[in-house]
Backbone as ProteinMPNN parsed JSONL, in Angstrom:
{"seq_chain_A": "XXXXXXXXXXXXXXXXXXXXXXXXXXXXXXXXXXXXXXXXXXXXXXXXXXXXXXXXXXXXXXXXXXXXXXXXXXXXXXXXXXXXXXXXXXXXXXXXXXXXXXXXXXXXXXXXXXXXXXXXXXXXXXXXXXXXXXXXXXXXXXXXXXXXXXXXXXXXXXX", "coords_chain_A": {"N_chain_A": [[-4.161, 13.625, -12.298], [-5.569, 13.336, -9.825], [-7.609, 16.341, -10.136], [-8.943, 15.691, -12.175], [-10.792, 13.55, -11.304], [-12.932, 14.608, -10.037], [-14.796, 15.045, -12.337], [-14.759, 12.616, -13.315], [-15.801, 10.474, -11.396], [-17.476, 11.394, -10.177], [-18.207, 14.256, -7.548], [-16.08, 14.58, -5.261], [-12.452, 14.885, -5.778], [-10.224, 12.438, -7.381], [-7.953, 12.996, -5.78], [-8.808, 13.603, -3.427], [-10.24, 11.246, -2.37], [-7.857, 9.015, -2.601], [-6.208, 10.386, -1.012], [-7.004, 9.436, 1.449], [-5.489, 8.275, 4.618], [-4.591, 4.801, 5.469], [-5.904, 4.828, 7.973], [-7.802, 6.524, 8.196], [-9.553, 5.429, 6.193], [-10.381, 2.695, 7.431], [-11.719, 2.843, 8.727], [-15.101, 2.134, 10.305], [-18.543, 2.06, 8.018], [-21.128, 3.898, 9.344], [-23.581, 4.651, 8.046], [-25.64, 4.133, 5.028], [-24.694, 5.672, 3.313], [-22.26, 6.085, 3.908], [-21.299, 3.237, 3.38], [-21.645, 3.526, 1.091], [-19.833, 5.607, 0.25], [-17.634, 3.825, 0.986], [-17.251, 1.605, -0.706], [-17.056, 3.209, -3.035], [-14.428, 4.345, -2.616], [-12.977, 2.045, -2.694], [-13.257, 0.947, -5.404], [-12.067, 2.998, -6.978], [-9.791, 3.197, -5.844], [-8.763, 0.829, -6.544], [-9.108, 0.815, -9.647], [-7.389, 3.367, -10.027], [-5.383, 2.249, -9.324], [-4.699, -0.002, -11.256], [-5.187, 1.264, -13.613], [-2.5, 2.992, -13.004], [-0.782, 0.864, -13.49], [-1.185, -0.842, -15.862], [0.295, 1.515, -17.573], [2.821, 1.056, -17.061], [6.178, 0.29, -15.92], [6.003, 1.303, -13.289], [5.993, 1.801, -9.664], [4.222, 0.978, -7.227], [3.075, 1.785, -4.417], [2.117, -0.329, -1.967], [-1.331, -0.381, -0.643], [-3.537, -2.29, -0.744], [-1.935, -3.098, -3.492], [-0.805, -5.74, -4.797], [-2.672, -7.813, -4.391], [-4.818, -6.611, -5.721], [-3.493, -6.392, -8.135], [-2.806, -8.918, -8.956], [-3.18, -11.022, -10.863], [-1.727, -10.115, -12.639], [0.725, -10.596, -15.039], [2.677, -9.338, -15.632], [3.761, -8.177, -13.017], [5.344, -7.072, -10.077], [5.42, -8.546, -7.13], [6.342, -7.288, -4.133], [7.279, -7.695, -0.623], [8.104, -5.937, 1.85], [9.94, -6.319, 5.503], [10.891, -5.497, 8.567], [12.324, -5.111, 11.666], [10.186, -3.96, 14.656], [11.236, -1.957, 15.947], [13.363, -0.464, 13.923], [11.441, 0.433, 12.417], [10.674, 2.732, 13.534], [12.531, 4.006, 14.214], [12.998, 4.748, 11.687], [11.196, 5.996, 11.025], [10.769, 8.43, 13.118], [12.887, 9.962, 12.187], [11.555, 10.5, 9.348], [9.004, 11.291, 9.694], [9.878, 13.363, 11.429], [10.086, 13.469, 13.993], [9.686, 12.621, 18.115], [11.161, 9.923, 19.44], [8.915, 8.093, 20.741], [6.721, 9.322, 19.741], [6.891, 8.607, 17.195], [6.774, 5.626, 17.674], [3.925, 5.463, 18.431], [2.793, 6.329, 16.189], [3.789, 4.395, 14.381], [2.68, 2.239, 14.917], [-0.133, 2.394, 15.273], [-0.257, 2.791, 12.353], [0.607, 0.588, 11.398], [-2.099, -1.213, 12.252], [-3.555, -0.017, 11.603], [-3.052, -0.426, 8.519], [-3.199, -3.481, 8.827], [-6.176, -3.77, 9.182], [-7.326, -2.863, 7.074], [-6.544, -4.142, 4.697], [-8.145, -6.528, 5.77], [-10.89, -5.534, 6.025], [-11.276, -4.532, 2.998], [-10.445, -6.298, 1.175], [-10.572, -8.776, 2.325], [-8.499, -10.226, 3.273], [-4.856, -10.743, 4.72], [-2.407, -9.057, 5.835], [-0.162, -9.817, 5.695], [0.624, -12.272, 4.03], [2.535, -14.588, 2.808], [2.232, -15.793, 0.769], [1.052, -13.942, -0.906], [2.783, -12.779, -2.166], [5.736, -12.434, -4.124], [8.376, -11.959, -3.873], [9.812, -11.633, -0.11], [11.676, -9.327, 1.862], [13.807, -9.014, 4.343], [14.699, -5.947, 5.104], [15.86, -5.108, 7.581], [17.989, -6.879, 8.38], [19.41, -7.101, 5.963], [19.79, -4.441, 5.282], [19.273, -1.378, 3.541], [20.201, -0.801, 1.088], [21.661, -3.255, 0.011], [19.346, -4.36, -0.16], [17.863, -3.15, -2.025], [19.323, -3.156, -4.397], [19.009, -6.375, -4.799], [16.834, -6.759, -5.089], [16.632, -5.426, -7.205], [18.471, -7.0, -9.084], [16.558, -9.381, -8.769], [14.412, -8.835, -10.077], [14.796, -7.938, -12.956], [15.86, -11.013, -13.274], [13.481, -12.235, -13.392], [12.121, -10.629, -14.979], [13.252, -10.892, -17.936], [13.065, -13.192, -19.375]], "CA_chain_A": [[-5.266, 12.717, -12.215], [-6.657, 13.616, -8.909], [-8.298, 17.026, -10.54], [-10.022, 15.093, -13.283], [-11.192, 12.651, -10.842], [-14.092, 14.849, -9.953], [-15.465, 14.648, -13.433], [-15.291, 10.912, -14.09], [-16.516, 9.606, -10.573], [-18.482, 12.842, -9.56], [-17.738, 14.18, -6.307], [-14.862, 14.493, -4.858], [-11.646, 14.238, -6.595], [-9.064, 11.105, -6.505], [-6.674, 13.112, -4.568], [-9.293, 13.56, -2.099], [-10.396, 9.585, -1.747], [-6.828, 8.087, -2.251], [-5.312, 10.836, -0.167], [-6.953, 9.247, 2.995], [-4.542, 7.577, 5.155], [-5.423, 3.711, 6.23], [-6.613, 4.96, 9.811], [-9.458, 6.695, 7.555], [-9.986, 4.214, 5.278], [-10.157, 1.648, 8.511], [-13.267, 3.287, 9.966], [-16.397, 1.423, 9.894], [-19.561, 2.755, 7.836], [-22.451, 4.042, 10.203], [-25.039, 5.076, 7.746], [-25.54, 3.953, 3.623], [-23.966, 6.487, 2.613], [-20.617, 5.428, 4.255], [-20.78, 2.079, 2.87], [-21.665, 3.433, -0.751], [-18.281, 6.033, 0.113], [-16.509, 2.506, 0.842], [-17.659, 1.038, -2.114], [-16.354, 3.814, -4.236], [-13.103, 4.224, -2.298], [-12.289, 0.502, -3.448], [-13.472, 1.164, -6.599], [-11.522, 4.142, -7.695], [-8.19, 2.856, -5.237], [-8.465, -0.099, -7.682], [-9.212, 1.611, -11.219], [-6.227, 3.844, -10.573], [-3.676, 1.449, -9.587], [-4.767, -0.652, -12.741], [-4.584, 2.403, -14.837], [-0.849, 2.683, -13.363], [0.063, -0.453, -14.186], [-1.134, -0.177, -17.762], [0.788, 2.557, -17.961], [3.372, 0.309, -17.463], [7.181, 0.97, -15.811], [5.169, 1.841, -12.166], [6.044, 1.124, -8.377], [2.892, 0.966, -6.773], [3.204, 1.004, -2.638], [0.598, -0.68, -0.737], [-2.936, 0.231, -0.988], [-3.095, -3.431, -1.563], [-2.016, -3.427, -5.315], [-0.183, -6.676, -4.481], [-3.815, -8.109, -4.6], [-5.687, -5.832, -6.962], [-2.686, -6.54, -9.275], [-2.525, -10.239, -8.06], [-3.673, -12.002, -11.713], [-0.981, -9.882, -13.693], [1.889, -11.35, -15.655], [3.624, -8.395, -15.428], [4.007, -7.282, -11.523], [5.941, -7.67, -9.336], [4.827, -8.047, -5.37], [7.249, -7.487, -3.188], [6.668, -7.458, 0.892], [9.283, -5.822, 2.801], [9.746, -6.678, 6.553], [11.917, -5.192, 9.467], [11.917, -5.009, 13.262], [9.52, -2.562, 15.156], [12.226, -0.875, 16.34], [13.57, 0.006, 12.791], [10.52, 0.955, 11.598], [9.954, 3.272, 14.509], [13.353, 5.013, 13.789], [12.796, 5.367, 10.019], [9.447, 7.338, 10.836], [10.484, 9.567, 13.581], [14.008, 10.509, 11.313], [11.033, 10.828, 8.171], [8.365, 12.708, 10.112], [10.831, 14.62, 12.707], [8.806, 13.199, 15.634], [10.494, 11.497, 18.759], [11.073, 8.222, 19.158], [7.872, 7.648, 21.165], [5.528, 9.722, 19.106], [7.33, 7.949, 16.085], [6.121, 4.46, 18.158], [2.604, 5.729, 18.277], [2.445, 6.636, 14.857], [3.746, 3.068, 13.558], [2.248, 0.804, 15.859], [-1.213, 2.557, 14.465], [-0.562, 2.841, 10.996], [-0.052, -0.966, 10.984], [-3.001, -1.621, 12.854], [-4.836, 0.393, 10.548], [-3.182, -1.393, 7.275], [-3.767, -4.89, 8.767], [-7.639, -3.615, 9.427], [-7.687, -2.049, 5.632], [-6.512, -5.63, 4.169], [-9.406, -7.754, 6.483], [-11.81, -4.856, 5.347], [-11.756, -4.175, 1.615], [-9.88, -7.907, 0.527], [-10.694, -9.761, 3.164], [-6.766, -10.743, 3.004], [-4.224, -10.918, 6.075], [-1.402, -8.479, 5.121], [1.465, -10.84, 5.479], [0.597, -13.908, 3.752], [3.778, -15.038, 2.177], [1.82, -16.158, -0.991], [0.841, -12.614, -1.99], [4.392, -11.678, -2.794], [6.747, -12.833, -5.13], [9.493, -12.57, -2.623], [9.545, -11.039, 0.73], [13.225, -9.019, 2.273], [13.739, -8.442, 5.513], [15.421, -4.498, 5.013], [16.778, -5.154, 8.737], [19.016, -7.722, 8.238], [20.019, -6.807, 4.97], [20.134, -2.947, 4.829], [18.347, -0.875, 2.374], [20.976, -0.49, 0.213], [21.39, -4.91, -0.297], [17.526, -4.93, -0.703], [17.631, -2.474, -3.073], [19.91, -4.225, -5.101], [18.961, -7.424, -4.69], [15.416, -6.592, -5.858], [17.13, -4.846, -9.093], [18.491, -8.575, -9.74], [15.37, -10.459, -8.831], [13.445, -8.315, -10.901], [15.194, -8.521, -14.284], [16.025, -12.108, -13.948], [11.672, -12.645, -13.696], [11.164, -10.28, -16.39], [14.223, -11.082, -18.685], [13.156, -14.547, -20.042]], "C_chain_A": [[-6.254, 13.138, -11.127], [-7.34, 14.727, -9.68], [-9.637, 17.006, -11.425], [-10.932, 14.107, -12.606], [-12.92, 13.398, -10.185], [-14.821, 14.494, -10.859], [-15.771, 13.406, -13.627], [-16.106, 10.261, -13.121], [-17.273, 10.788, -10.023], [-17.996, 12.572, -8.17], [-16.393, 15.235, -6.077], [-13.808, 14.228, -5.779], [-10.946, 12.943, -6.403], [-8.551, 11.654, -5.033], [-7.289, 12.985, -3.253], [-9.808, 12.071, -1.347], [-9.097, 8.794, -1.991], [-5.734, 9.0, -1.567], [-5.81, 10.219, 1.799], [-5.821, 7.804, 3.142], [-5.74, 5.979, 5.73], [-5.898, 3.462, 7.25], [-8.29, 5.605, 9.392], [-9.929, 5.326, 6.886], [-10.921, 2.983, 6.049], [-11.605, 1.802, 9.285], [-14.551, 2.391, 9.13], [-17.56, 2.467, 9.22], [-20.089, 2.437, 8.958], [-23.776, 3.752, 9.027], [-24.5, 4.331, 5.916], [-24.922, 4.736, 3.096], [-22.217, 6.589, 2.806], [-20.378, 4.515, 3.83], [-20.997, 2.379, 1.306], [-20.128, 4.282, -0.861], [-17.043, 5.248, 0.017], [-16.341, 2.374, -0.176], [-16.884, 1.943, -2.932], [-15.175, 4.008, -3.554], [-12.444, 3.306, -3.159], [-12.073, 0.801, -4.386], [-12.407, 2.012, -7.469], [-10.238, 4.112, -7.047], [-8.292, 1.914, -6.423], [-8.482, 0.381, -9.023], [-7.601, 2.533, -10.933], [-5.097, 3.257, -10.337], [-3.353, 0.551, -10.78], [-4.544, 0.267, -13.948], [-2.635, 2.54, -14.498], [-0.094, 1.927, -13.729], [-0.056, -0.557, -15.597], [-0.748, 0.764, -18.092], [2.113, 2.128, -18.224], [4.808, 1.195, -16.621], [6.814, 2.268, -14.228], [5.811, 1.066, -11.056], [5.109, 1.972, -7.32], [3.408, 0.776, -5.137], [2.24, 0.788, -1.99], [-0.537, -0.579, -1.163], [-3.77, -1.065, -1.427], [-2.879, -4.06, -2.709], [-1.271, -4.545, -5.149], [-1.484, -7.844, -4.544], [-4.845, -7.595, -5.65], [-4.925, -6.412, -8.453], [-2.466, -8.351, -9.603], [-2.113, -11.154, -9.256], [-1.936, -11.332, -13.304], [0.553, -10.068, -14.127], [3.48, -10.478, -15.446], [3.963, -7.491, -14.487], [5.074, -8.126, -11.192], [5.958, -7.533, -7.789], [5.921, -8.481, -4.314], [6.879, -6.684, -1.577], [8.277, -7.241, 1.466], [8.962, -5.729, 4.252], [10.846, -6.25, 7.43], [11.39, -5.499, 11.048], [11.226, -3.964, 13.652], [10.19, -1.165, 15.633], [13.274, -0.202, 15.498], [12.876, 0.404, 12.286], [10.091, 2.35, 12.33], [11.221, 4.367, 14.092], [13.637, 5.688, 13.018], [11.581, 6.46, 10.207], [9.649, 8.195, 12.032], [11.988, 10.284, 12.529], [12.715, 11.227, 9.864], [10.483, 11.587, 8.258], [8.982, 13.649, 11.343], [10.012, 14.426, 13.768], [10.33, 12.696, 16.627], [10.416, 10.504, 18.743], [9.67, 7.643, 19.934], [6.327, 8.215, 20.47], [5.733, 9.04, 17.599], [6.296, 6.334, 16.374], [4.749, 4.693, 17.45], [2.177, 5.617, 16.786], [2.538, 5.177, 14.579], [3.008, 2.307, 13.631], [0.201, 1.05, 15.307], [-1.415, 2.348, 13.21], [-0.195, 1.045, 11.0], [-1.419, -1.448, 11.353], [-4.137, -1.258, 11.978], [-4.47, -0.211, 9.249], [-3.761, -2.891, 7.422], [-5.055, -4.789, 8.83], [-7.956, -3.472, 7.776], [-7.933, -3.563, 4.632], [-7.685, -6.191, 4.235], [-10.479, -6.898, 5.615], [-12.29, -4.952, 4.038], [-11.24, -5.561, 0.993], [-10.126, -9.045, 1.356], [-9.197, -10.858, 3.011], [-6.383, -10.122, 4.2], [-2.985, -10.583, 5.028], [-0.285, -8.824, 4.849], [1.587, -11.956, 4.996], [1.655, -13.685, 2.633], [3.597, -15.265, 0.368], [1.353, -14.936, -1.891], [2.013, -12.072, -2.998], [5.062, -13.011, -3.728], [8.055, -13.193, -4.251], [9.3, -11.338, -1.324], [11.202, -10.877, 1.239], [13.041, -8.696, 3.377], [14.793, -7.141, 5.503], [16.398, -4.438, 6.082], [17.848, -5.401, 8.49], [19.912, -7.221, 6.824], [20.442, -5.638, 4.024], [19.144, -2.642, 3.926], [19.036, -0.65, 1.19], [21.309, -2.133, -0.679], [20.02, -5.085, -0.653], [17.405, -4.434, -1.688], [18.117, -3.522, -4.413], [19.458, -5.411, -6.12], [17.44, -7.623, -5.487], [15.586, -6.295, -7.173], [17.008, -6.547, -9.811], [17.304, -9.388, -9.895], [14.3, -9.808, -9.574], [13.674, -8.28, -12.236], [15.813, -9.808, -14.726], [14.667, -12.639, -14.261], [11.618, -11.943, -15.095], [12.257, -10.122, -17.787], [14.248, -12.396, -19.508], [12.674, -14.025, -21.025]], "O_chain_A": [[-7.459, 13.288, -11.329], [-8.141, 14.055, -10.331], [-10.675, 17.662, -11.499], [-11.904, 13.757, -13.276], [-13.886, 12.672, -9.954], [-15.643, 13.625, -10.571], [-16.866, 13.034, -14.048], [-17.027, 9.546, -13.517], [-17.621, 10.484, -8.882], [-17.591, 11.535, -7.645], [-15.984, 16.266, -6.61], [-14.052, 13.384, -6.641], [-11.056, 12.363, -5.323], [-8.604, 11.226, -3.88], [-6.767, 12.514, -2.242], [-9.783, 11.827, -0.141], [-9.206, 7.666, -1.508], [-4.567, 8.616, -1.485], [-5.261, 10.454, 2.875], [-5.483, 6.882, 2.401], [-6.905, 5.939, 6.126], [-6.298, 2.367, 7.645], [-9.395, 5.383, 9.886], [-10.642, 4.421, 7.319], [-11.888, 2.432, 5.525], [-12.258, 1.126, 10.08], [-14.804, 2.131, 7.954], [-17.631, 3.598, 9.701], [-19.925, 1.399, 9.601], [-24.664, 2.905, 9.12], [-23.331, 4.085, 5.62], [-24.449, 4.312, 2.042], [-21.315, 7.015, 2.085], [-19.168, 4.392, 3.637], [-20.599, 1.619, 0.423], [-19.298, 3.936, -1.702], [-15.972, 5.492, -0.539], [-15.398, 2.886, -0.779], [-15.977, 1.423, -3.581], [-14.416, 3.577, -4.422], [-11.637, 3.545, -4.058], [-10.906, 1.037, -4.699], [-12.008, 1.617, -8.565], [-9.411, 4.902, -7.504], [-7.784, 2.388, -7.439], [-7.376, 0.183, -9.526], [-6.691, 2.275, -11.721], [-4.018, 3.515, -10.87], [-2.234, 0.333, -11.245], [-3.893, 0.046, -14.969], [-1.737, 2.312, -15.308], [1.03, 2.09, -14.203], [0.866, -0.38, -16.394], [-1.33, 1.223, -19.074], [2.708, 2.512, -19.232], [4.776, 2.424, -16.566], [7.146, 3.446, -14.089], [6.174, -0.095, -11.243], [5.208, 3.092, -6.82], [4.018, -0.214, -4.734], [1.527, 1.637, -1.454], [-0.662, -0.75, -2.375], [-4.592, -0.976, -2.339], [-3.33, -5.152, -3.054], [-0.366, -4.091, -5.849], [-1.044, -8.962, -4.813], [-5.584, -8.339, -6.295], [-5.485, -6.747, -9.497], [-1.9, -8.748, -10.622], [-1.15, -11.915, -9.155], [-1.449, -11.871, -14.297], [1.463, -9.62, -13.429], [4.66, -10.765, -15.243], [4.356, -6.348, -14.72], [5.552, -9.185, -11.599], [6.442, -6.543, -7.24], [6.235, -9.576, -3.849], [6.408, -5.564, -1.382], [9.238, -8.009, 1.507], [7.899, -5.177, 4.537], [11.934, -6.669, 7.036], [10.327, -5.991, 11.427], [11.508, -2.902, 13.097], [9.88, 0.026, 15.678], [14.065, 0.559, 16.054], [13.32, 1.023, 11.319], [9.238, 3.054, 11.79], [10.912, 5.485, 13.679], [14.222, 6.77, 13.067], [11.268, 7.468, 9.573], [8.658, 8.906, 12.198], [11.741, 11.447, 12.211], [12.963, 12.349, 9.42], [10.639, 12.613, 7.597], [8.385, 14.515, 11.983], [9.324, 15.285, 14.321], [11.479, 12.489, 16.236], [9.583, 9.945, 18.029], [9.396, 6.503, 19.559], [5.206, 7.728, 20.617], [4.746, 8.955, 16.868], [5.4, 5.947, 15.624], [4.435, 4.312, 16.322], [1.303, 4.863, 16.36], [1.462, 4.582, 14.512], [2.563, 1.637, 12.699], [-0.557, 0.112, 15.058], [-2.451, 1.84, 12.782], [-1.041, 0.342, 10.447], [-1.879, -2.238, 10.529], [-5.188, -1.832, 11.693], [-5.454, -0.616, 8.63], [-4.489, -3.459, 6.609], [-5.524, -5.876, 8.495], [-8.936, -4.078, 7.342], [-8.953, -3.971, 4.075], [-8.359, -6.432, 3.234], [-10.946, -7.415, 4.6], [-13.429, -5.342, 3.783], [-11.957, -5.862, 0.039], [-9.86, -10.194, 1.002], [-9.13, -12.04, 2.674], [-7.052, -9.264, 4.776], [-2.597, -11.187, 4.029], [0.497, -8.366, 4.016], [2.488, -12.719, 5.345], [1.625, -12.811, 1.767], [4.263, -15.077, -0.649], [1.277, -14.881, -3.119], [2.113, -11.371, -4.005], [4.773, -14.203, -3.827], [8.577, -14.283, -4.017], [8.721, -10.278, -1.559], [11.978, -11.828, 1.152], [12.043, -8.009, 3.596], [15.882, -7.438, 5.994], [17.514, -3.946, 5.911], [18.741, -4.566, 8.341], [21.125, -7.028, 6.907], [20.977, -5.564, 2.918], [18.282, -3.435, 3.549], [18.379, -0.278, 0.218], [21.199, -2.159, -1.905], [19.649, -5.963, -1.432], [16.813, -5.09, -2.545], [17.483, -4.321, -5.103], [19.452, -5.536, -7.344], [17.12, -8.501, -6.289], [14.923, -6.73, -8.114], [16.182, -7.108, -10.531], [17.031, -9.997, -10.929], [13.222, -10.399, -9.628], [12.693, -8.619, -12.897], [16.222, -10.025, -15.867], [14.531, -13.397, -15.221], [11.197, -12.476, -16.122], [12.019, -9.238, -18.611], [15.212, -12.705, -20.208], [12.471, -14.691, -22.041]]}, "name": "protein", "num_of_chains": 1, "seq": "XXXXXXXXXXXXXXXXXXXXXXXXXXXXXXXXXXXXXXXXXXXXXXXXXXXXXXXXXXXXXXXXXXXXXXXXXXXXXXXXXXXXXXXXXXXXXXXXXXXXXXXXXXXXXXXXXXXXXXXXXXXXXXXXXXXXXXXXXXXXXXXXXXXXXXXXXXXXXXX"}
């Protein structure tokens, strides 16, 4: 998809506007031409998470398809939640950092998703009502969430 994405939205391809991270994304336009790059960011983050979902048999992470997807019968929005200090250990073990350049990293990349939310949805990334259900991974491992999501996901879409 990204390759073709030059052709349909001219430009740039997808890969190159949904490969920025939410610390890009997060930056304010200066000039018109940054807020028309916004504009199509949104645009073309939303068109392809709706194309994945009509594709059907998709797990979408973040980008806020939990909102984009918000109206459809057939999602399912799930918010997972841990301690800072689990999240900090999962991302220097993921990107081979230390535990303090691991910090850095997290403690930004939320800062820049909760900015991305206010920005393009004008939505607050933790509201309880976006999701369907929300797990805390801490408490309950990743291996119980996993699970547990299997169940709560084919008893919703099993009626």
């Amino acid at each position: 998809m990204a390759s073709t994405g030059a052709e349909i939205y001219g430009g740039a391809g997808l890969g190159v506007l949904l490969g920025q991270d939410y610390a890009q994304a997060m930056e304010e336009p200066i000039t018109r031409a940054d807020q028309l790059e916004d504009q199509r960011f949104i645009e073309v983050t939303k068109s392809v998470i709706i194309e994945l979902a009509n594709e059907g048999n998709a797990v979408i992470i973040s980008r806020a398809s939990n909102l984009i997807l918000k109206d459809r019968p057939d999602a399912f929005h799930v918010g997972l939640v841990s301690t800072l200090e689990a999240r900090i250990a999962t991302s220097a073990k993921r990107e081979q950092v230390s535990l303090e350049q691991a910090r850095i990293l997290t403690i930004e990349q939320e800062r820049a998703r909760v900015i991305y939310f206010k920005k393009y949805f004008q939505a607050n990334v933790d509201n309880p009502a976006d999701y369907h259900i929300i797990l805390n991974t801490h408490r309950l491992g990743h291996e119980t969430s996993a699970n547990f999501l299997v169940s709560a996901f084919n008893s919703v879409f099993s009626r």
